[in-house]
C-alpha positions as CSV (number, residue, x, y, z in Angstrom):
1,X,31.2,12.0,16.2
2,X,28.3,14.3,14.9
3,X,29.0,13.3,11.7
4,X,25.7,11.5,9.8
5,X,24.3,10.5,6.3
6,X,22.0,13.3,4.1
7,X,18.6,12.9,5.0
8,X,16.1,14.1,2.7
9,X,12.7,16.2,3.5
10,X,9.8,14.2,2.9
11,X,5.9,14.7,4.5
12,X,4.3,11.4,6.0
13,X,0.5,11.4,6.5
14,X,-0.5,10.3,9.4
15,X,-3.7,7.7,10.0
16,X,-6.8,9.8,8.8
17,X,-4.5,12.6,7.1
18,X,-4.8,14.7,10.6
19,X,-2.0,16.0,10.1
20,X,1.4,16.6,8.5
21,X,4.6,15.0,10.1
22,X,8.0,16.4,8.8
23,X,11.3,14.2,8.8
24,X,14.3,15.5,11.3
25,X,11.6,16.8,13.9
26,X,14.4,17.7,16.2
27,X,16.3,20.0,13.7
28,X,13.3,22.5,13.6
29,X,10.6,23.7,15.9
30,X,8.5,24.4,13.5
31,X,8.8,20.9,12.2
32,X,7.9,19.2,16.0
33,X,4.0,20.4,15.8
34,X,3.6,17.5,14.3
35,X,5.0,15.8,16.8
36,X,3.0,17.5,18.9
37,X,-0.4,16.8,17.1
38,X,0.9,12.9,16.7
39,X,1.1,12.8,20.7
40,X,-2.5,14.3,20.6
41,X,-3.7,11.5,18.6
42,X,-1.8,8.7,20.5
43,X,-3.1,10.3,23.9
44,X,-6.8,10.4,22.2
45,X,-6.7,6.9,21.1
46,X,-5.4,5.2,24.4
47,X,-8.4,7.4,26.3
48,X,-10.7,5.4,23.8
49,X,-8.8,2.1,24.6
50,X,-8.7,2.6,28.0
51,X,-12.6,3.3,27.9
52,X,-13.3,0.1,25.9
53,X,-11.2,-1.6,28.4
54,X,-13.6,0.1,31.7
55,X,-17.1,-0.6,29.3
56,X,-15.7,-4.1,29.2
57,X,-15.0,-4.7,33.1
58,X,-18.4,-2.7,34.1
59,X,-20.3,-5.5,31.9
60,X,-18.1,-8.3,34.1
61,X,-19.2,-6.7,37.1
62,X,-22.6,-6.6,36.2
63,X,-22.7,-10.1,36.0
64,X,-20.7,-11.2,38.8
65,X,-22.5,-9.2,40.8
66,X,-25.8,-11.1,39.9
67,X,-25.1,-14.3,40.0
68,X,-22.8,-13.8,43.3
69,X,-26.0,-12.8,44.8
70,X,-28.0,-15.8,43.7
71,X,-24.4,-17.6,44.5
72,X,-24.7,-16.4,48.4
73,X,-28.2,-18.0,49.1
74,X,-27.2,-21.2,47.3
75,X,-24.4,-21.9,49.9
76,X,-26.1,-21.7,52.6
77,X,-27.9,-24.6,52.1
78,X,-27.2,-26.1,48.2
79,X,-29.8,-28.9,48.1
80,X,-32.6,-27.0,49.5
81,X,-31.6,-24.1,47.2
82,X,-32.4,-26.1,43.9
83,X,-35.2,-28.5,45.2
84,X,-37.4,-24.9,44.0
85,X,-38.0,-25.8,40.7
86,X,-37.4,-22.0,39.8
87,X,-33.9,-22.2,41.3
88,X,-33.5,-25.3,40.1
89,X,-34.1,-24.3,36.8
90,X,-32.2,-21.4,36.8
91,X,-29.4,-22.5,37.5
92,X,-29.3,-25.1,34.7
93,X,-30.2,-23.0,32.1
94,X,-27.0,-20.3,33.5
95,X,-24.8,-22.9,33.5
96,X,-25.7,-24.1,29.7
97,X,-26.4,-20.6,28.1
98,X,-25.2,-17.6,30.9
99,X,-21.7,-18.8,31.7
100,X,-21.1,-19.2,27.6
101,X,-21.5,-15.9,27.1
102,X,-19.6,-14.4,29.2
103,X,-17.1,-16.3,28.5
104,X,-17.3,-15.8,25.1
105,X,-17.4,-12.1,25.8
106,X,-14.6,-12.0,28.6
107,X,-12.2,-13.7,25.3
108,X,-13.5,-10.7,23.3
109,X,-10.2,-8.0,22.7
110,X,-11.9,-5.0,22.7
111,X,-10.1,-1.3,21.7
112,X,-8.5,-3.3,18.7
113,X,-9.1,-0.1,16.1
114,X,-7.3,2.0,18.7
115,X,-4.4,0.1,19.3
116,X,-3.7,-0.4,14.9
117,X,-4.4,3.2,14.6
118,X,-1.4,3.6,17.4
119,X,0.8,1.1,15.8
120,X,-0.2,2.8,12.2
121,X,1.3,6.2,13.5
122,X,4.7,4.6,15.1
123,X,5.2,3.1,11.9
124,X,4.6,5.7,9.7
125,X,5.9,8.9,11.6
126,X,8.1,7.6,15.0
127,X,10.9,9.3,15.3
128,X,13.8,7.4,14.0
129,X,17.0,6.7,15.8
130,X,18.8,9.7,13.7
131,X,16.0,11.9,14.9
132,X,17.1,11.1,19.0
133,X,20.4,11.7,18.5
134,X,19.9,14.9,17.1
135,X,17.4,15.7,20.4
136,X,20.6,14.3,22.7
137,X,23.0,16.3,21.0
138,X,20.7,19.2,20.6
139,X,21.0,19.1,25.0
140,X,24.2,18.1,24.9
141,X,24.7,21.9,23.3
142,X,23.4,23.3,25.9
143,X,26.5,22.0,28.9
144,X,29.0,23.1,25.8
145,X,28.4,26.4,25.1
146,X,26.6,27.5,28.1
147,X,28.3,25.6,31.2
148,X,24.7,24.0,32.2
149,X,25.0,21.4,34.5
150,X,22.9,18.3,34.1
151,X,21.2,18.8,37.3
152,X,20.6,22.0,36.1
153,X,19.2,21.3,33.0
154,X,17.0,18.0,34.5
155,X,15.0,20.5,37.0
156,X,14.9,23.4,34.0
157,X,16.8,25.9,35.6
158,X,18.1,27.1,32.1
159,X,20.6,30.0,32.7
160,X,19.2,31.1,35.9
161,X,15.6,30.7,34.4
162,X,13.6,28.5,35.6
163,X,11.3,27.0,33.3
164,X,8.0,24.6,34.2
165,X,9.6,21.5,32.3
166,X,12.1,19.2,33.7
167,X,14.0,15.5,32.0
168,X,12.6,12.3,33.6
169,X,14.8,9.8,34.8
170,X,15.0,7.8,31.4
171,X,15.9,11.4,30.0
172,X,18.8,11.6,32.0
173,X,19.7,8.2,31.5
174,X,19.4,8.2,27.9
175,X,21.8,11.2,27.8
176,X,24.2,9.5,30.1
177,X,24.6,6.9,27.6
178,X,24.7,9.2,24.8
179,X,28.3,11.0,26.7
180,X,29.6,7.3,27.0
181,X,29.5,6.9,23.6
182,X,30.9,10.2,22.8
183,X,33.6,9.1,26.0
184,X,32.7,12.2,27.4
185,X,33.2,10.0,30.8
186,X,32.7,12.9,33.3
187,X,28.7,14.1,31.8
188,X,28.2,10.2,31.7
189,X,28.6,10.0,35.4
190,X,27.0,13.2,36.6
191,X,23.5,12.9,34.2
192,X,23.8,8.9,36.1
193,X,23.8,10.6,39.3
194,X,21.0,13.5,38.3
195,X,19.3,10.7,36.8
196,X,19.1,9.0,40.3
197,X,18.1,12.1,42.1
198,X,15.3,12.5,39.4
199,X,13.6,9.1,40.4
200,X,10.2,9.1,42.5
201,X,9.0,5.8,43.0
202,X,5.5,7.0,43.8
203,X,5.2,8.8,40.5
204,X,7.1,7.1,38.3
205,X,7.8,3.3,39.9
206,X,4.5,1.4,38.6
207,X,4.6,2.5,35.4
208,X,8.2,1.9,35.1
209,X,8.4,-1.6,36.1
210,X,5.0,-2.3,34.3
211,X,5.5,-0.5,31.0
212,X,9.2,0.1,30.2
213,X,10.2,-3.1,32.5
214,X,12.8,-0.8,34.0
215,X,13.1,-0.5,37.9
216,X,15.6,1.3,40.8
217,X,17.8,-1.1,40.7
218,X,18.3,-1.4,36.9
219,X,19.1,2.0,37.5
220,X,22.2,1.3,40.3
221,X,23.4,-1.4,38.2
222,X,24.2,0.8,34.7
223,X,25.7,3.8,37.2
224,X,27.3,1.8,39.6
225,X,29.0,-0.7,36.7
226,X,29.9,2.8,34.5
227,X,31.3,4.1,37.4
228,X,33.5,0.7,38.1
229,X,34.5,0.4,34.5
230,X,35.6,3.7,34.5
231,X,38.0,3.2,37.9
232,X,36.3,4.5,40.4
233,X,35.3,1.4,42.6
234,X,35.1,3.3,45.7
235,X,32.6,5.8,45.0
236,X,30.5,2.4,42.9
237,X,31.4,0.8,46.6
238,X,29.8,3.5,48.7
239,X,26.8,3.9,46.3
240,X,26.3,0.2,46.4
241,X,26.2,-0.2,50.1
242,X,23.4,2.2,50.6
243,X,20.9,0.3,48.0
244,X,22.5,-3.5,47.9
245,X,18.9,-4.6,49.2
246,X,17.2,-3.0,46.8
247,X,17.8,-6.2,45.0
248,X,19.9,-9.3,44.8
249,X,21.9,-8.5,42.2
250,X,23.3,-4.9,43.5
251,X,24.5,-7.2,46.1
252,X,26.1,-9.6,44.4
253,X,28.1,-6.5,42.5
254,X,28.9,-5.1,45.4
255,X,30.6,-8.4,46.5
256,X,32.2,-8.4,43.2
257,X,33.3,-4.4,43.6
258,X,34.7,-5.0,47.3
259,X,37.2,-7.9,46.1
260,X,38.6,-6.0,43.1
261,X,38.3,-2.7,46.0
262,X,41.1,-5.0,48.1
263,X,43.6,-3.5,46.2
264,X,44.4,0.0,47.3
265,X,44.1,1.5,44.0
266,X,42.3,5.2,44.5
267,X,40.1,6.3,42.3
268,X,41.0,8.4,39.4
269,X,40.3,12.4,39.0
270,X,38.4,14.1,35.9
271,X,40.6,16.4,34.5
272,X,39.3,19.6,34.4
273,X,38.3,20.1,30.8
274,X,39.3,23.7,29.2
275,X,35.5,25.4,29.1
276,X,35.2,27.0,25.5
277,X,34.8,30.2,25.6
278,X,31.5,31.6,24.6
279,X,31.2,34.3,26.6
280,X,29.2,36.3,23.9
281,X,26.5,34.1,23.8
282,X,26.0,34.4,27.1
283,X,26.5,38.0,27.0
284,X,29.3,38.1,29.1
285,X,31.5,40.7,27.3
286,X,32.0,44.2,28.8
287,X,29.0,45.9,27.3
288,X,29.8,47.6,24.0
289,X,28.9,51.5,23.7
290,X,27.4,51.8,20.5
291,X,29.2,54.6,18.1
292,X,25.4,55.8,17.1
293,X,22.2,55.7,16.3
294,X,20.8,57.8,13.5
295,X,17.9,58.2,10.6
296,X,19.4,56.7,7.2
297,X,18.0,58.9,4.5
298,X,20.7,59.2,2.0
299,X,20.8,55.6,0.0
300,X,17.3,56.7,-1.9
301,X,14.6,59.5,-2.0
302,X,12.0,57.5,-1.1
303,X,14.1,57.7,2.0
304,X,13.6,61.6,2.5
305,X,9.9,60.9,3.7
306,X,10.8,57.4,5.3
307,X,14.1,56.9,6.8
308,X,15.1,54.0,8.4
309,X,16.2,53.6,12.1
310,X,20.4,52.6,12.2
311,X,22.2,51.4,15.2
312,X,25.9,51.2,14.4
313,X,27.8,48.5,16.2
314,X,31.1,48.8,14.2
315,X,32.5,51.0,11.6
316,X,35.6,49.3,10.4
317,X,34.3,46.4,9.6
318,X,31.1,48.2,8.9
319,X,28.1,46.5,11.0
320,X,25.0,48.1,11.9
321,X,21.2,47.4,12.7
322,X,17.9,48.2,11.1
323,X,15.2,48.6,13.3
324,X,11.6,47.9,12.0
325,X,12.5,46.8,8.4
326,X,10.2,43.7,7.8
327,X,6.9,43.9,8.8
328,X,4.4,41.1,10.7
329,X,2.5,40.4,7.1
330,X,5.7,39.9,5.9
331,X,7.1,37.6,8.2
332,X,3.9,35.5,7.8
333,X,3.5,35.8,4.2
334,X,7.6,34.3,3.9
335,X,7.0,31.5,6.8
336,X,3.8,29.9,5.7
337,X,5.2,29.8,2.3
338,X,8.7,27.8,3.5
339,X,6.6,25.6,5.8
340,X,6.5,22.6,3.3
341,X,9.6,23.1,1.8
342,X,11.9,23.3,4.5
343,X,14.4,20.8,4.1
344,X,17.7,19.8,6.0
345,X,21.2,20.5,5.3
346,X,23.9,17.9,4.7
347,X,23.8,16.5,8.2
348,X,26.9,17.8,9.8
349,X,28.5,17.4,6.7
350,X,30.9,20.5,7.4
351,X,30.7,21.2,10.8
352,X,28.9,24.6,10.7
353,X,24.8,23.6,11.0
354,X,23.6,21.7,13.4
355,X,19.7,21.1,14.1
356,X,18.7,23.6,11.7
357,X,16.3,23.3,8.2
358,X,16.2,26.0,5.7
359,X,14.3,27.1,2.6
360,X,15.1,29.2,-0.2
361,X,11.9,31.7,-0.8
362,X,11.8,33.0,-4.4
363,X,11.2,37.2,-4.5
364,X,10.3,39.4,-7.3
365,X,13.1,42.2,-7.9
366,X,10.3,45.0,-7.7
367,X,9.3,43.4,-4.0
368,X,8.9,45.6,-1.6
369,X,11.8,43.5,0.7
370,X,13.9,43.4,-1.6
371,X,13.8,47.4,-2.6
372,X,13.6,48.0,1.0
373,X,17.2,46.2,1.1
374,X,18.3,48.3,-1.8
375,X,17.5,51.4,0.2
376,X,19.2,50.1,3.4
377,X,22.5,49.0,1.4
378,X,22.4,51.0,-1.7
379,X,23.3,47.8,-3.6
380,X,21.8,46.4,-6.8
381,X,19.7,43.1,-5.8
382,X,19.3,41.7,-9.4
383,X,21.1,38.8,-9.3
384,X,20.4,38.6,-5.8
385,X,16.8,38.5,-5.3
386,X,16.1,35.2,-4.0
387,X,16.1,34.6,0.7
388,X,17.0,31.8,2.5
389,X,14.7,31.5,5.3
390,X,16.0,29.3,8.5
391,X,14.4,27.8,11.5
392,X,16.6,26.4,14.4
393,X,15.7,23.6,15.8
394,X,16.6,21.9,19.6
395,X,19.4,24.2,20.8
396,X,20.3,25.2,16.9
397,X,23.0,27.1,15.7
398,X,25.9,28.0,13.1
399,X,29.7,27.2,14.6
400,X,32.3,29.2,13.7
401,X,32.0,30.7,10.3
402,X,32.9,33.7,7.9
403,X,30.3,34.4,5.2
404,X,32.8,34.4,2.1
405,X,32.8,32.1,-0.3
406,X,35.6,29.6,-1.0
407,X,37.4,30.6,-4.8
408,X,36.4,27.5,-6.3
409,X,32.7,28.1,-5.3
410,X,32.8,31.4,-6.6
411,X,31.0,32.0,-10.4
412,X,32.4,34.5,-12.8
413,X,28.9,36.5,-12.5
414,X,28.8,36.8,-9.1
415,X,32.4,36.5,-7.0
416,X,32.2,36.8,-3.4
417,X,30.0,37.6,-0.8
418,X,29.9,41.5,-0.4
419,X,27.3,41.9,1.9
420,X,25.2,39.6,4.4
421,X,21.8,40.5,5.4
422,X,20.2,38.6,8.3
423,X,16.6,39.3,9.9
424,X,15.3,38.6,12.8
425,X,11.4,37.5,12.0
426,X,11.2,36.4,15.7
427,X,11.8,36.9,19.1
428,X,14.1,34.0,21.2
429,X,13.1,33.5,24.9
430,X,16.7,32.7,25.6
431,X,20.1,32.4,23.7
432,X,20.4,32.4,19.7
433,X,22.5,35.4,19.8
434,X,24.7,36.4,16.6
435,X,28.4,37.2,18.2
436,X,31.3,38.4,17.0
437,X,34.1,37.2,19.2
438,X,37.0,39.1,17.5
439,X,35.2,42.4,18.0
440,X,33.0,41.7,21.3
441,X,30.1,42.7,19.6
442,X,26.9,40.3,20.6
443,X,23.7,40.6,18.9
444,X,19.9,39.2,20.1
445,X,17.5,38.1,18.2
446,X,14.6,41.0,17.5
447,X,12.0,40.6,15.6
448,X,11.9,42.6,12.8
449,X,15.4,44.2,13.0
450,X,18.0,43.3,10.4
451,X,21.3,42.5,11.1
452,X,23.7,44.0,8.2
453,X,27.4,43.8,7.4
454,X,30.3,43.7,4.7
455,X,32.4,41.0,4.3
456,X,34.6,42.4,2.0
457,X,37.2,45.3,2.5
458,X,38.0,48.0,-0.1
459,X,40.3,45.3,-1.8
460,X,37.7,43.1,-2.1
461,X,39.5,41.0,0.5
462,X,37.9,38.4,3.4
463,X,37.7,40.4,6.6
464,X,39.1,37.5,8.9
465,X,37.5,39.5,11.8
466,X,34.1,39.0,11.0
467,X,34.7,35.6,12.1
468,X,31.2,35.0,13.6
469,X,29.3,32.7,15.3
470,X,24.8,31.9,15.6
471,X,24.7,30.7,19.4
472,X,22.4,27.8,20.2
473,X,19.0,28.4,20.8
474,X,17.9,27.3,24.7
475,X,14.1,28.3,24.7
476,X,12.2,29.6,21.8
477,X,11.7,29.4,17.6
478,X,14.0,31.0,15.8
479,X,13.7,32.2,12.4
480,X,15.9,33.9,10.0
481,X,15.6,35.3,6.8
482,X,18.8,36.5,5.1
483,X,20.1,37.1,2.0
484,X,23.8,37.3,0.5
485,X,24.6,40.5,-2.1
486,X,27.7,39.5,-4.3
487,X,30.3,41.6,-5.4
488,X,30.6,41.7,-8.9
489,X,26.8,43.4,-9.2
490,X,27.9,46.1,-7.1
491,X,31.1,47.3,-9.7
492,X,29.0,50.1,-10.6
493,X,26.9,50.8,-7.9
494,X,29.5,50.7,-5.1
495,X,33.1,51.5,-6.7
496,X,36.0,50.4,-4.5
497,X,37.8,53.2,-2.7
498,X,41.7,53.9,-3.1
499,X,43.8,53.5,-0.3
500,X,47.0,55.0,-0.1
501,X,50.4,53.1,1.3
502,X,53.0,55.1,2.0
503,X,56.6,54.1,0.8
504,X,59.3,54.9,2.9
505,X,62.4,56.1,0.6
């Protein structure tokens, strides 16, 4: 159902060249500033409009007022009004020159430069309709892996945090439709109902019916008639009987509901969906004592005066952390350089990204990061001295995956993923945790730790149990800079080990 066609990174300028406006805003946070800065402008020009509009109704009061005044001492008594010849000829030459004016001005459409510099931004840089389902499913994400509730979610309690943002009720109801057409019946039904307790007619009914031509009982009608389609004509009955004088045709479908009701058919139960599991990223799992922390000074002797700080979360398979290994000039110097090139993957083409661009950033072998990742691994870099730096977009993350390489995407130079290298060049608010669900080992996002392991054992084989997973993001930009250290480099900088079988004779 995620499944979509490739979409390729291109830049759109914007009216006036303002600003820049990436492609798949939702699959990148730092790709929605211009989405951001596009509001700004929209917002801008429709103060302007709206100014034009007042400039023009001040100048009609103006000249109503004057001529009502003038108007109220003719009444009184018409004829002796114009027999004064200065009333008299006042009013003729208003009538042939005044009244033409104003109505030539009153037919005047004023604010037309804002409005096509409006309409030139929607059709160069809207969102497309690609762009909203990736937002939907991006909150959809959020109920999967994290049990939210779309009440929840709609008031911005987000994991017991509560946040100062909440979903309006065309929000809701554009996610309700969204489950429908995934047949996820049961999230259709309760983001109708949140969507309902999310109305305020005092803030949002005028505009509503004036604007988006969308009213209460429009409302009624798409939950009521879902919640009839999908069987259950009593609970559409009760609803329907509390608003069917909202409007005439909630009461004609409650007639309609209350016939089919006659026969004593209850209404059907949800079964109760099997929740995935994913406890680690909510940090559920019994929390893991770490086997140690210590100074690595070993790898190189630049090491001797500068160690490195090393948090081991596993020896077998070998994980650990390093603390403080890429610095805040760093991180800048590799994100401003990816901004304009950060591109989308194959849109769900095999099930692992979802809402996330990526870059690849070119390094020199001599780079400090990369001899830095020498000393931390004590693993030759040159064939591998290139980064791919990743930002997450709404609710972004990795499924399931192991970092090894299919055979037949293996080269002859290269082989397989030895080692994976991941850095954190930010903090997250809340979720994007790295977990390991085979070894109950959960990792947040810190910024400027690095997040090491080996995927390969002394055979060179796949360890299966570094089956891992990046957890969606709920609040916050997350970045990621990581890079992949093959194995055939490392023959004679990391010779395997023996391991001895024993043989029973």
């Amino acid at each position: 159902m995620f499944i979509m066609l490739l979409v390729c990174l291109n830049v759109v300028a914007l009216p006036g060249g303002l600003f820049e406006m990436d492609t798949d805003p939702a699959m990148s946070i730092a790709g929605m500033k211009g989405l951001v800065d596009m509001e700004g402008l929209f917002i801008s020009e429709l103060g302007n409009y709206e100014k034009a509009l007042k400039d023009k109704i001040d100048t009609i009061e103006s000249f109503l007022q004057d001529v009502q005044s003038k108007r109220d001492i003719s009444r009184k008594n018409p004829e002796e009004f114009v027999a004064h010849p200065l009333n008299a000829f006042s009013l003729i030459r208003r009538m042939h020159e005044d009244w033409t004016h104003i109505e030539l001005f009153m037919s005047e459409k004023v604010g037309l430069n804002h409005l096509q510099a409006i309409e030139e931004g929607l059709d160069e840089a809207q969102p497309t309709d690609k762009d909203l389902n990736d937002a939907i499913n991006g909150i959809l994400f959020l109920n999967r892996f994290y049990n939210l509730q779309p009440v929840d979610i709609a008031k911005g309690l987000l994991m017991g945090q509560q946040y100062n943002a909440h979903l309006t009720t065309l929000n809701c109801q554009a996610l309700a439709k969204a489950n429908l057409d995934y047949n996820y019946d049961r999230d259709a039904i309760n983001w109708y109902e949140t969507a309902v307790g999310q109305y305020d007619d005092n803030r949002d009914g005028q505009v509503y019916r004036e604007v988006f031509d969308f009213t209460l009982p429009d409302l009624y009608i798409n939950y009521t008639s879902t919640l009839v389609i999908k069987g259950f004509r009593k609970a559409a009955l009760n609803i329907l009987r509390n608003v069917s004088d909202l409007d005439a045709r909630l009461w004609l479908l409650q007639k309609e509901v209350y016939e089919v009701g006659k026969i004593d058919v209850p209404d059907p139960t949800f079964l109760v969906e099997p929740w995935i599991d994913h406890n680690g990223c909510q940090g559920l799992w019994e929390t893991r004592k770490y086997l140690s922390c210590h100074y690595e000074k070993g790898t190189s002797d630049f090491l001797r005066i500068a160690p490195l700080k090393v948090e081991i979360l596993s020896v077998d398979p070998y994980i650990v952390i390093y603390h403080d290994v890429i610095y805040d000039r760093e991180i800048s110097r590799v994100k401003n350089s990816s901004l304009h090139s950060l591109k989308s993957p194959s849109r769900y083409l095999n099930g692992d990204d979802y809402n996330i661009k990526f870059a690849r950033i070119h390094e020199e072998l001599e780079s400090p990061l990369n001899r830095r990742i020498k000393d931390m691994t004590g693993e030759e870099v040159k064939e591998d001295k290139d980064f791919l730096i990743s930002n997450y977009g709404i609710s972004g993350f990795r499924d399931y995956h192991i970092d090894n390489l299919e055979v037949q995407d293996q080269t002859t130079e290269l082989g397989d993923r030895l080692t994976s290298i991941v850095f954190f060049i930010s903090n997250v608010s809340q979720g994007g945790a790295i977990t390991f669900p085979r070894l109950n080992i959960t990792v947040w996002p810190q910024k400027g730790s690095a997040l090491v392991w080996r995927n390969l054992n002394h055979s060179m084989q796949p360890i299966e149990d570094l089956l891992h997973l990046s957890c969606p993001v709920i609040v916050g930009s997350k970045w990621t800079l990581v890079k992949w250290l093959h194995e055939k480099p490392q023959m004679f900088f990391r010779p395997c080990k023996k391991e001895y079988k024993e043989f029973n004779i």
